[in-house]
N, C-alpha and C positions, 0 to 999 in steps of 0.2 A: 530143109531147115533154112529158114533165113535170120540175119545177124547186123541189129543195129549197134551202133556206137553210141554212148553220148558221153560228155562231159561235164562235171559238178563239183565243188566243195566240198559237199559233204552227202555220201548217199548214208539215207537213216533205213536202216529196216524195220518195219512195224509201227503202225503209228496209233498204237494205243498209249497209256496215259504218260507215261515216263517217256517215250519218245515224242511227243507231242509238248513236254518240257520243254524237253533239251530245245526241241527245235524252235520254239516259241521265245528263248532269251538270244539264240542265234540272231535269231530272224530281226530282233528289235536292237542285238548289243552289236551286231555286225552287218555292219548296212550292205555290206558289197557282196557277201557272201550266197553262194547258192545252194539253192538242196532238191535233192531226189528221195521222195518217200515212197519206200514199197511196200504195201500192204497185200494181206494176203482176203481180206474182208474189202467188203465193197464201202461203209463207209470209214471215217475214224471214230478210234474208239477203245481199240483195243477189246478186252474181252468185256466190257460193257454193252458192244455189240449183239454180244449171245446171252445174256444174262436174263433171269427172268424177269415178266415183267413191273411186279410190285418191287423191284431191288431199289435201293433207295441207298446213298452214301451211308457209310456209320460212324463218321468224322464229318465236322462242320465244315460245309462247305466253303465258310470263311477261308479254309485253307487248304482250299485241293483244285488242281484243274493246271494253267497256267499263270506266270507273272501278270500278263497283259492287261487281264480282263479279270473281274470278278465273276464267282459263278452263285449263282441262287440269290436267295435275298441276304445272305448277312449274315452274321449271330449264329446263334445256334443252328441255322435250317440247314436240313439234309437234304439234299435235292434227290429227286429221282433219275432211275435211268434214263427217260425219254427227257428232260432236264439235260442231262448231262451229255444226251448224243447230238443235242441240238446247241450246247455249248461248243462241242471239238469239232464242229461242221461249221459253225460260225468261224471259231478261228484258224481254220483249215482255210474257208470259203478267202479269208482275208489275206494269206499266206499266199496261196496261189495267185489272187488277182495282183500281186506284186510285179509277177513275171520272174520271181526269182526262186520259187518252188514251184516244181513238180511233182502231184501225186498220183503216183501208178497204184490206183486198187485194183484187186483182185489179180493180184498178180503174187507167183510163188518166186520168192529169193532161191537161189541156186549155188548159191557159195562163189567165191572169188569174184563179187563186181557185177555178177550177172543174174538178171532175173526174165520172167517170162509169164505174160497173163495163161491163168489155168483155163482158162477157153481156148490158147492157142499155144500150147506147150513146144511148138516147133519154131516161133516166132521168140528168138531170144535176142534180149538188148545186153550189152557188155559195158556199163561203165566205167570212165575213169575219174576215180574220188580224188582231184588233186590237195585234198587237205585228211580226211579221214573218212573213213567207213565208220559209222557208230550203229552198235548191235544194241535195238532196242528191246529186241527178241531173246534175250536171254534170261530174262527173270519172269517167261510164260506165263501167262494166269491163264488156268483151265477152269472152266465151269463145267455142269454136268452136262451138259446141252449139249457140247461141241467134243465132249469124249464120252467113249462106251464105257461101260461098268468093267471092271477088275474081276468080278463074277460070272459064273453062268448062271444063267433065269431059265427054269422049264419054259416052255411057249403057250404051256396053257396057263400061263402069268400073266397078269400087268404091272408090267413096271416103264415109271414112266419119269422125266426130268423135272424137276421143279414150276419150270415153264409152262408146264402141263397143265395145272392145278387153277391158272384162273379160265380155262377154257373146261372142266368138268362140267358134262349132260348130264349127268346122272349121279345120285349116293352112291354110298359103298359101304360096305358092313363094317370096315374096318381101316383104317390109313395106316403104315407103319412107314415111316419114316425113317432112312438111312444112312444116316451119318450126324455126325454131333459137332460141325464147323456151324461157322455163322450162317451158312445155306440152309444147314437141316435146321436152326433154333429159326430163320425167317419163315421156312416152309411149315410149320406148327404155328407160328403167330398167325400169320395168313390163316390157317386153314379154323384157327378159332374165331378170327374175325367174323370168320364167313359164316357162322355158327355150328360148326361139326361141335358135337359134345366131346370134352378131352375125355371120356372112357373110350371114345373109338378112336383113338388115336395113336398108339403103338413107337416107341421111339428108341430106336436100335445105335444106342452110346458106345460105341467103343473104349473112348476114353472121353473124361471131365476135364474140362478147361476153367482156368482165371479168369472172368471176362470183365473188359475196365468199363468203370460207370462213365457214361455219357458224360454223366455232367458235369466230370472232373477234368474232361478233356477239352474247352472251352478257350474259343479266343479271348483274350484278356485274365485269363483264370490258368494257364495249362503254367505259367512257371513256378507256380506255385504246389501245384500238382507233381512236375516233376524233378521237384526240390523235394517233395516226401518219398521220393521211390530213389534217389540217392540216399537220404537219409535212414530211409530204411534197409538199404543195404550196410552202409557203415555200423548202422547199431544190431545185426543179424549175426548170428551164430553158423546156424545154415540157412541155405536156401528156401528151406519150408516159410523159417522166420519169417522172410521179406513179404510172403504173401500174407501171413496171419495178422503182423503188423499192418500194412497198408489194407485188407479187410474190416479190423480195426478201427481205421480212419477212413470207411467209407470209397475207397480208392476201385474197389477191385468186389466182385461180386463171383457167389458159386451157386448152382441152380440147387445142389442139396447138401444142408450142411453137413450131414453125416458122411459124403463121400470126400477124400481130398483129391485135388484133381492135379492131374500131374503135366498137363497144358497151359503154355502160354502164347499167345500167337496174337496178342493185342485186339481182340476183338470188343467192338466198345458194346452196350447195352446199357439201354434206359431201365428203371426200375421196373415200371409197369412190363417191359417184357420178362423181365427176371420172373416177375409174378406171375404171368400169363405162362410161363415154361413151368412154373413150378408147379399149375393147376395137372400136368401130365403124369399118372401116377404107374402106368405102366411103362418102368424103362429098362429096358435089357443091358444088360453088361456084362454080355458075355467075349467081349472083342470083338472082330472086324469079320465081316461075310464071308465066307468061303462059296456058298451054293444057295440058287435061292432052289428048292425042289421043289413039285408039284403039294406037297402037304407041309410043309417044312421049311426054313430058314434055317443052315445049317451055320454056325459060327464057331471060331476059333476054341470056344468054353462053352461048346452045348449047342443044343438048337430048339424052335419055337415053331408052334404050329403055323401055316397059310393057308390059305385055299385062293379060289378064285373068285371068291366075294372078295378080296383084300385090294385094296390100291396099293403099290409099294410104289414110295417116291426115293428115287436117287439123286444123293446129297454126299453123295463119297470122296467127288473128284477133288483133287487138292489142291485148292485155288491157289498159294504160295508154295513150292513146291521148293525145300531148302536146298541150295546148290551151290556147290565147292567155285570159292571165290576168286577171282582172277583179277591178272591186272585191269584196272580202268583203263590208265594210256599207255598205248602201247603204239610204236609206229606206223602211222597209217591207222590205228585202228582206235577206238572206245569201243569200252563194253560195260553199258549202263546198268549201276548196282546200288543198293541202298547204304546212304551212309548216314543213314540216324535210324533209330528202333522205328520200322513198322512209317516210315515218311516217303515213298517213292520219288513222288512227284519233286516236293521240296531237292532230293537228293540231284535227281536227274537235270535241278536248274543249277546246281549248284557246281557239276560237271562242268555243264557247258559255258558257266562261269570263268570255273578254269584254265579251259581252253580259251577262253577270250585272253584269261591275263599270260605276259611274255615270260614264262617259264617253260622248265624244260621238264622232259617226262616225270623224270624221277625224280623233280620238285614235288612236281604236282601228285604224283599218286603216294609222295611222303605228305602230304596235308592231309588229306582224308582217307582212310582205312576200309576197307568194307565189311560193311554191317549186315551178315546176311540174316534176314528174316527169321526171330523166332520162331523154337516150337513146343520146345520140353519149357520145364521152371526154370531149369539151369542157366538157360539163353539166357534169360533174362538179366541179372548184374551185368555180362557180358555187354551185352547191347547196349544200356543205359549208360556203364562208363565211356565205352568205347563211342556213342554216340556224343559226350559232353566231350570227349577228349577232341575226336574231331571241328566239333562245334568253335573249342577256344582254338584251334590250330588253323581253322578258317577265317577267323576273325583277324586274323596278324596280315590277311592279306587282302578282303573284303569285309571289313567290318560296318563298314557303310552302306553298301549293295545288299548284306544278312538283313541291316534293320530295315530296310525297306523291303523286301521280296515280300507280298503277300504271301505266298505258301508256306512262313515261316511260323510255327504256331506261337512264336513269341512278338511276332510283329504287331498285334494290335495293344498289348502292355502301353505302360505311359512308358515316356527316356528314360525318366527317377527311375520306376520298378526294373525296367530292361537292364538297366546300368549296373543299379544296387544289387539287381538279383544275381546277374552273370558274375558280379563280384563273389558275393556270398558261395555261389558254388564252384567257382575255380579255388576258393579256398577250402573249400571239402573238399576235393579233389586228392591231394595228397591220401587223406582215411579211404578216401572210393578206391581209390587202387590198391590199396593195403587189405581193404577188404574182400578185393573180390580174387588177390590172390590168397587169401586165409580161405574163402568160400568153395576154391577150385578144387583146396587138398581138400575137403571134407567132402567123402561120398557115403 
């Protein structure tokens, strides 16, 4: 076993999108600063990497990527994967050629400073972080691609990852599709595109989600939008309220109205695919796999026949995976987390914001709260105040550097609407916390 040394700033672990933040306002607010990025993928990217290939943002791209640079064209456009890997290569490519980053791909972090390429598991470097270690690898995003199924599959089955499906040779009598995140409703768009009729197409829901309209989520348009999901907490009884109200007003979409769904996890959709998922009339709900068997799909409330004419695509994995929240600054260390509903990137600049301004730990982790990722309806008020609350608590110390950060989805507003609007809802604010401790006791 041999054992290098080296010295940095700040070694980052992972350089998928939150970490590729952080280290992108480093890089441009602190000129003298160095960094060590360890990845464990050969480029950046984070789980964009593994994702399949028709994946396409489902937030405008106006407001995702890094400060630096703009990503896509503007406005509403969602860039694609292969868009977006050629975006964090670019700004990787520029980072490096500074001399003051290093990125070790394909290399596995090893705990305390030390990492080691997985081609040469014997060759370990030992760093030392003279400023922090920041864990960009804590809020994981798995796709199916790069994890196995929670299930066992007979072997005289095909089951195969979403990825799969734009390389199909051949029909299939039947596609059943397995899961009901934004993986399995892409993996059925796709596969209608492509012309499979939706009677062969099979769709194993566990559970119904809230999913928010595209359109509501728009640079220039989103303060508006999330001045009615305050509002419809403070005027809400319970929880169900907030969704039927904001349903209502067009905010938030459900693939069948007869079912209520009991997800919320921010996932946006345009109308046409609302309607394209709704063209699927075969949907199972009987909960979550247990076994796929040779004649059978065995689930939690029942099971359904298969054979090996069937394609079964898996769409299980659980891309936000929610996790017991931790300090951000902690000595010697960050541990990069969201602090606004369902905004990573934004969050992870706003970190390293932080740490730029001269405060001390337990300033700073008393400015912003962590906002872990929803997933039931309940999250939901939770997130939404707690992310406004954050929001004006940020402001008292960066209120200038908020209105400019591109990744801000209120930064392309005019000053008037920016100004007026932040006014109008810190003065809701007092009802938002009243309501959502009224909403807590009511189960």
């Amino acid at each position: 076993m041999t054992q290098t040394k080296l010295e940095t700033d700040y070694l980052i672990i992972g350089a998928g999108a939150m970490s590729m933040a952080f280290a992108d306002t480093i890089f441009d607010e602190q000129s003298d600063a160095t960094m060590i990025i360890v990845e464990r993928r050969a480029k950046p990217g984070g789980h964009w990497v593994d994702a399949y290939p028709y994946v396409a943002l489902h937030q405008p791209a106006a407001f995702y990527g890094v400060n630096s640079a703009p990503l896509g064209q503007g406005g509403e456009d969602l860039a694609s994967g292969a868009e977006i890997l050629a975006y964090y290569h670019q700004r990787m490519k520029r980072m490096v050629a500074s001399g003051r980053v290093r990125f070790m791909n394909m290399c596995n972090y090893l705990g305390d400073g030390k990492f080691a390429p997985i081609a040469a598991p014997d060759h370990i470097t030992q760093v030392t972080a003279r400023r922090r270690i920041v864990d960009g690898s804590f809020m994981n995003v798995y796709v199916p691609a790069a994890v196995p199924p929670k299930f066992e599959v007979d072997p005289s089955l095909t089951l195969v990852p979403p990825n799969a499906l734009p390389r199909l040779s051949r029909p299939w009598k039947r596609y059943v599709i397995c899961g009901a995140g934004k993986t399995g409703t892409d993996a059925i768009v796709f596969l209608l595109d492509a012309g499979v009729p939706p009677e062969q197409i099979h769709w194993i829901a566990p559970n119904d989600s809230w999913l928010w309209a595209r359109d509501k989520v728009q640079a220039g348009t989103a303060l508006v939008e999330f001045e009615k999901h305050l509002e419809s907490i403070i005027a809400a009884k319970t929880v169900d309220d907030i969704f039927h109200q904001l349903e209502r007003q067009g905010s938030v979409y459900r693939i069948d109205e007869n079912v209520a769904p009991t997800k919320w996890r921010c996932a946006t959709i345009s109308r046409r695919e609302v309607s394209e998922l709704q063209r699927i009339k075969n949907v199972v709900r009987m909960g979550r796999i247990k076994r796929i068997a040779a004649d059978q799909i065995e689930l939690d409330g029942g099971s359904i026949p298969t054979d090996a004419e069937t394609l079964h695509v898996d769409c299980t994995a659980n891309g936000l995976q929610r996790r017991a929240r931790q300090p951000i600054f902690e000595s010697g260390k960050i541990t990069l987390q969201s602090l606004f509903m369902c905004q990573q990137v934004f969050s992870a600049a706003i970190i390293a914001r932080m740490e730029i301004l001269k405060l001390d730990d337990a300033t700073r982790n008393g400015i912003c709260e962590v906002v872990p990722h929803p997933e039931h309806n309940k999250d939901h008020p939770t997130c939404v105040v707690a992310s406004f609350r954050n929001l004006f608590k940020a402001n008292k110390h960066m209120l200038v550097w908020l209105r400019k950060s591109r990744l801000n989805l209120l930064h392309e507003e005019t000053l008037f609407d920016y100004l007026t609007g932040a006014l109008r809802l810190k003065r809701k604010m007092p009802q938002a916390e009243a309501a959502l401790v009224r909403l807590q006791s009511v189960r």
